[in-house]
C-alpha positions in Angstrom: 2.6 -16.2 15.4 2.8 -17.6 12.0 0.6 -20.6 11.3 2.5 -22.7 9.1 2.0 -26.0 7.1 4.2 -28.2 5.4 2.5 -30.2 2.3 4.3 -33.0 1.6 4.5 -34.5 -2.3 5.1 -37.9 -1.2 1.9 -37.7 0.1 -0.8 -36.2 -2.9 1.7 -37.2 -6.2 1.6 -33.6 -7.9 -0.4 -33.7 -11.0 0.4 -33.8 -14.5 -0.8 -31.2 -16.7 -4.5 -32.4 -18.3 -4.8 -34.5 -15.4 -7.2 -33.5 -12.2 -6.5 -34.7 -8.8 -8.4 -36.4 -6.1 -8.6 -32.8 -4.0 -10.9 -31.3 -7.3 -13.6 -32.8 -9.1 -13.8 -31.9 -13.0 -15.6 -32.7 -15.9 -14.0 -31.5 -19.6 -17.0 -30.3 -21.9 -16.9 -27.6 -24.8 -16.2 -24.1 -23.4 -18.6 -21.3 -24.8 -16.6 -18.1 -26.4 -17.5 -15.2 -27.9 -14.5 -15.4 -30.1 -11.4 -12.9 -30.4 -8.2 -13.1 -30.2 -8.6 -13.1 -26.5 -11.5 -15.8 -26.1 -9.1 -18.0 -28.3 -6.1 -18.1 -26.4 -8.4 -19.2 -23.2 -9.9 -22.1 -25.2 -5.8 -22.8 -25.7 -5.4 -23.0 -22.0 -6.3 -26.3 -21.7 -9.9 -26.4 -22.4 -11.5 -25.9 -19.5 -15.3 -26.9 -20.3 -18.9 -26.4 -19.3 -18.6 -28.1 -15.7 -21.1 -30.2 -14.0 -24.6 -30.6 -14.1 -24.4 -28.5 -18.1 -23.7 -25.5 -16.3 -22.2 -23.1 -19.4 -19.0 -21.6 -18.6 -18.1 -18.2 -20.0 -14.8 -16.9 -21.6 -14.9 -13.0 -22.0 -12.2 -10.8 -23.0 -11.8 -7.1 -22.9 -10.1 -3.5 -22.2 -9.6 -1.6 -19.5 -8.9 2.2 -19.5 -6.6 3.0 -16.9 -5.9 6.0 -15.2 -3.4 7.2 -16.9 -5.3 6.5 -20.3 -3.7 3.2 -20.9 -5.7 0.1 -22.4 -5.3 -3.0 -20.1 -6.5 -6.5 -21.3 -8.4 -8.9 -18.9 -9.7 -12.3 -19.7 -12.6 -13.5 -17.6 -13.5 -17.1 -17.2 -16.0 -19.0 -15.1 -19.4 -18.7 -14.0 -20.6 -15.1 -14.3 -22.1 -15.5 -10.7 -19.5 -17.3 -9.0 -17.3 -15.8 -6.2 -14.9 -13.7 -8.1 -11.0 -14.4 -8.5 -8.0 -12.4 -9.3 -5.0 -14.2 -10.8 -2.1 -12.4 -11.1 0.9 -13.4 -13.4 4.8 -13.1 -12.6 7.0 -10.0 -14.4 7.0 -10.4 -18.3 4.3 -12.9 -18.7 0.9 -12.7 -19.7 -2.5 -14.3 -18.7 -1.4 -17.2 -20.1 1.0 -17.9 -16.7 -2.3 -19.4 -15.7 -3.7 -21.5 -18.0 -2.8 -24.8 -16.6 -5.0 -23.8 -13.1 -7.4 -21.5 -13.8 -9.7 -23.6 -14.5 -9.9 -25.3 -11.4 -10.7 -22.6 -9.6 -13.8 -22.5 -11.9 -14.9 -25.3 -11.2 -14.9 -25.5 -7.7 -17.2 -22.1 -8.4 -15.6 -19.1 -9.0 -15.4 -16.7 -11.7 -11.1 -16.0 -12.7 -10.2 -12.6 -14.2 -6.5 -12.3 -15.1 -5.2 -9.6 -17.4 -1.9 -8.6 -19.3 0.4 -6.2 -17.6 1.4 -3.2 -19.2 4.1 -3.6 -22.0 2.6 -7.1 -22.8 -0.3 -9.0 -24.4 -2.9 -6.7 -25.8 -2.4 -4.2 -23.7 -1.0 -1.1 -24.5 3.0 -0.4 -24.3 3.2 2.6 -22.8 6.8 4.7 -22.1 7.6 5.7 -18.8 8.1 3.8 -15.7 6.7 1.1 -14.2 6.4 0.0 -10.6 4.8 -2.7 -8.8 2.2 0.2 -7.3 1.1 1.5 -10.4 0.0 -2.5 -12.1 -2.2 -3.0 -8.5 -4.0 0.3 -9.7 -4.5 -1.6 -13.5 -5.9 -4.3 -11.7 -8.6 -2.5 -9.8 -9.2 -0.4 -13.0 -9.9 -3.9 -14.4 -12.6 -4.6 -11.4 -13.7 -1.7 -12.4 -14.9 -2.1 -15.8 -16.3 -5.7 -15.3 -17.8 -4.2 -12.4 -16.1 -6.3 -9.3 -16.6 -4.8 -6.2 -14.4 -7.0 -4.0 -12.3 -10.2 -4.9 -10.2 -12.7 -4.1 -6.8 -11.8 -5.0 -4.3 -14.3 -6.2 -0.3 -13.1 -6.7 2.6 -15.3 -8.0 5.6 -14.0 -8.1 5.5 -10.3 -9.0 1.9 -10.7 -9.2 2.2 -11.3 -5.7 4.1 -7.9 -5.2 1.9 -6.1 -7.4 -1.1 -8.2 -4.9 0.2 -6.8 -1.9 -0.1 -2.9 -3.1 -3.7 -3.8 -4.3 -4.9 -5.1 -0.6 -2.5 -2.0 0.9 -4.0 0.5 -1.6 -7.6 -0.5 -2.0 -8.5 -2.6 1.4 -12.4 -2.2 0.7 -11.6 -4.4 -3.1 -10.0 -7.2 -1.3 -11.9 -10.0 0.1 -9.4 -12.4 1.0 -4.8 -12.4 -0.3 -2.8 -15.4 -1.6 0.9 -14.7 -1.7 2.4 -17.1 -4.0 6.5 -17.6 -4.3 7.0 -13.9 -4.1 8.5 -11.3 -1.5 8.3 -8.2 0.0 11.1 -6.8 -1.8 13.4 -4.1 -0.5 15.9 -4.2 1.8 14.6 -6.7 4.1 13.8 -9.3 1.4 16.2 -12.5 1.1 17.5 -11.9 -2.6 18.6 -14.8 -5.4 22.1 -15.6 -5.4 24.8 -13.9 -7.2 25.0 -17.0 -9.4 21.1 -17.4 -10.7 21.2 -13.6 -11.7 24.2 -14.3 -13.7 23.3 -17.2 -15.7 20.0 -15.4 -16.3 21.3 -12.5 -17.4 23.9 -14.3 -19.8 24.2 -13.6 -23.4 23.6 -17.3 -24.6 19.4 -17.1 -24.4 19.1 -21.0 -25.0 21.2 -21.6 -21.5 19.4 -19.0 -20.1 16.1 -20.6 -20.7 16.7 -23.6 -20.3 18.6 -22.6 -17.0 15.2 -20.4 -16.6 12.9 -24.0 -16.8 15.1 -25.6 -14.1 14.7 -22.6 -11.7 11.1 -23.1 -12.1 10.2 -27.2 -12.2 11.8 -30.0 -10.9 14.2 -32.6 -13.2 11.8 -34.9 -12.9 9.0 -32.7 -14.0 11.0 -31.5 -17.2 11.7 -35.1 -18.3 8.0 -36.3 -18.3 6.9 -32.6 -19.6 7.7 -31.6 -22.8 5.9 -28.2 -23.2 4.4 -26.0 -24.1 5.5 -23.5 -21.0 3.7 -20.1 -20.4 6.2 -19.3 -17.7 9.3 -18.4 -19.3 8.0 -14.0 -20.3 5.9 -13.1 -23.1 7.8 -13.6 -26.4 6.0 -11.0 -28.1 7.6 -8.7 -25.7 10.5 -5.8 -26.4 13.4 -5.5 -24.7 12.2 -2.0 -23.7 9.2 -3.4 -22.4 11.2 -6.4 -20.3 13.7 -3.5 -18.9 10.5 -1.6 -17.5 8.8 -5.2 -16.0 12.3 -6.1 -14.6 12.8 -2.5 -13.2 9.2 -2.3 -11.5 9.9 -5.8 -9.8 13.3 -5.2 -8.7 12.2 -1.9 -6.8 9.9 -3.2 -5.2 9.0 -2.4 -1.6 6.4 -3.0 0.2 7.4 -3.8 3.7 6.1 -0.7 5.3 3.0 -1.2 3.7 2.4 -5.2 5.5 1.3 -4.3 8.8 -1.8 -2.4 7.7 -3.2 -5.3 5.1 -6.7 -6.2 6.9 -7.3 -8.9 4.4 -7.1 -12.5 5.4 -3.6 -14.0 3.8 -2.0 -17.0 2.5 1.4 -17.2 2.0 2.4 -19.9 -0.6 6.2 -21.2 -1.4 8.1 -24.0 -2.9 10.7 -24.9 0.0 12.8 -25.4 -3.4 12.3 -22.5 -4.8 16.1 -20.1 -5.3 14.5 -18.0 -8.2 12.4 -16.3 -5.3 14.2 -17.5 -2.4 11.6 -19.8 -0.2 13.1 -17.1 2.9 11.0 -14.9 1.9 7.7 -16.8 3.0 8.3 -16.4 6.8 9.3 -13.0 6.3 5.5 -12.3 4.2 3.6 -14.8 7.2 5.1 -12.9 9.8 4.9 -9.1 8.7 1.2 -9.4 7.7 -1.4 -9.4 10.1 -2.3 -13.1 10.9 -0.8 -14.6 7.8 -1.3 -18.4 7.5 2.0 -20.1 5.8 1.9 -22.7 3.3 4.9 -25.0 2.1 5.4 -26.9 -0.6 7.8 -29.9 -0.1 10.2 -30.3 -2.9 8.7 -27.4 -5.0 10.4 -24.8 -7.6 9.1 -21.6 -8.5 6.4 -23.0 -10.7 4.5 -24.6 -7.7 1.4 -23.5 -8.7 2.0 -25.7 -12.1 3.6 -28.2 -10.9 2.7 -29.3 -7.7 -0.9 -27.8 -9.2 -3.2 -30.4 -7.1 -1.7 -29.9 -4.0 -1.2 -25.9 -4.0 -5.2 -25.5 -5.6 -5.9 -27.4 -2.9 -4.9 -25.5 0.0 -5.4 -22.0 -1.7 -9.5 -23.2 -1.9 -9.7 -24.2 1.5 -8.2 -21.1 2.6 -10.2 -19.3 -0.1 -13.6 -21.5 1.2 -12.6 -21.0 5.0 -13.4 -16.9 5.5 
């Protein structure tokens, strides 16, 4: 039986970006860096500061080597003793998908790694295909080298595909699943219209992205936010390298795979969301193991920006409830 519940907006007013809701508490202080190209772009990400009581907040940056000799960047944020956190980013984007909530999850205590797929970032480019399977063994290569034993893990979009081959794969790494606006791909998923993959795929790029930015936030939310947005792929990035990401996300299958995740799992969707149809929730909450379903009323793809308060809010409790 899927356990499922409905948060309404009318209820918690989403929050704007730079401003913290009732559901977190926050104080904005100076954030310690040990400087880089990597430690940079986190101080970008909305200054997330030393947090209460003085307590110095870390921003490290770094390389993985993964198996097949590839170099993966990571960004780690947060308390070096708090309860680690994967973040995972959607196809073609980098770490910076999460710089408007990342650091609420550090202050409420835990310690964020995200990293830059392959093909993006600073990490390296490399030919060949890529598939949803082979990114969830870059991300425990990643554990690896910071030395993570087990995490939270934390999937939007095709980071939540790529986060359901990490808890299938490697059960013993995964503490506790969040399935954000994502799907389990493959026949049985519920695919975007016809019409959304054609405006996308258009040769006018301005329509596209601004058709892009309306898949992802509300009208309202676009009028009374200007920018920047970290959601819209990696601009650095080839075409070559946004083939390979598209490819990887579009074969995606994971359904067999569902039944044998042990880890407890959130499911989290925008009930508005038609760039990742919100169908595809149920289908998640029901095929995994005692799933708990989360909906977010009047929500696009970016919930987790958007609608930031209220999503952060449930994913701790769930996170804080094992």
């Amino acid at each position: 039986m899927i356990v499922t519940i409905v948060v309404v907006a009318v209820v918690a007013v989403p929050w704007s970006r730079g401003h913290r809701g009732r559901a977190l508490r926050c104080a904005r202080r100076s954030r310690t860096s040990p400087g880089g190209r990597g430690a940079t772009a986190g101080r970008r990400s909305g200054g997330h500061g030393d947090r209460d009581g003085g307590r110095a907040v870390r921003f490290d940056s770094g390389k993985a080597v993964a198996a097949d000799g590839a170099a993966i960047a990571y960004q780690s944020a947060g308390n070096s003793d708090g309860r680690p956190l994967v973040l995972l980013a959607g196809q073609a984007n980098n770490h910076r998908w999460w710089d408007s909530s990342r650091g609420d999850f550090e202050d409420a205590g835990y310690r964020t790694i995200t990293l830059d797929w392959r093909g993006l970032g600073d990490s390296d480019k490399p030919d060949g295909l890529y598939s949803t399977r082979g990114f969830a063994a870059d991300v425990i290569a990643v554990l690896d080298e910071v030395g993570i034993a087990k995490a939270h893990v934390y999937g939007t979009s095709m980071g939540g595909r790529v986060a359901q081959w990490v808890a299938a794969d490697f059960p013993g790494r995964v503490d506790s699943l969040v399935l954000g606006c994502t799907s389990p791909g493959g026949p049985h998923a519920v695919e975007r219209d016809k019409s959304v993959r054609r405006t996308l795929a258009q040769a006018d790029r301005a329509t596209a992205e601004r058709f892009l930015l309306e898949l992802m936030y509300t009208p309202a939310w676009l009028a009374t936010h200007q920018g920047p947005y970290y959601v819209l792929g990696d601009p650095d990035m080839t075409a070559a390298a946004r083939r390979q990401h598209l490819t990887a996300s579009a074969k995606h299958d994971a359904w067999d795979v569902l039944p044998s995740i042990a880890a407890r799992t959130l499911v989290v969707h925008g009930t508005d969301d038609v760039f990742n149809p919100a169908a595809n929730a149920p289908l998640l909450a029901d095929r995994v193991p005692g799933a708990r379903q989360v909906l977010i009323e009047g929500a696009r793809h970016a919930y987790f920006d958007e609608f930031r308060g209220l999503a952060g809010a449930a994913v701790l409790e769930f996170l804080g409830s094992g």
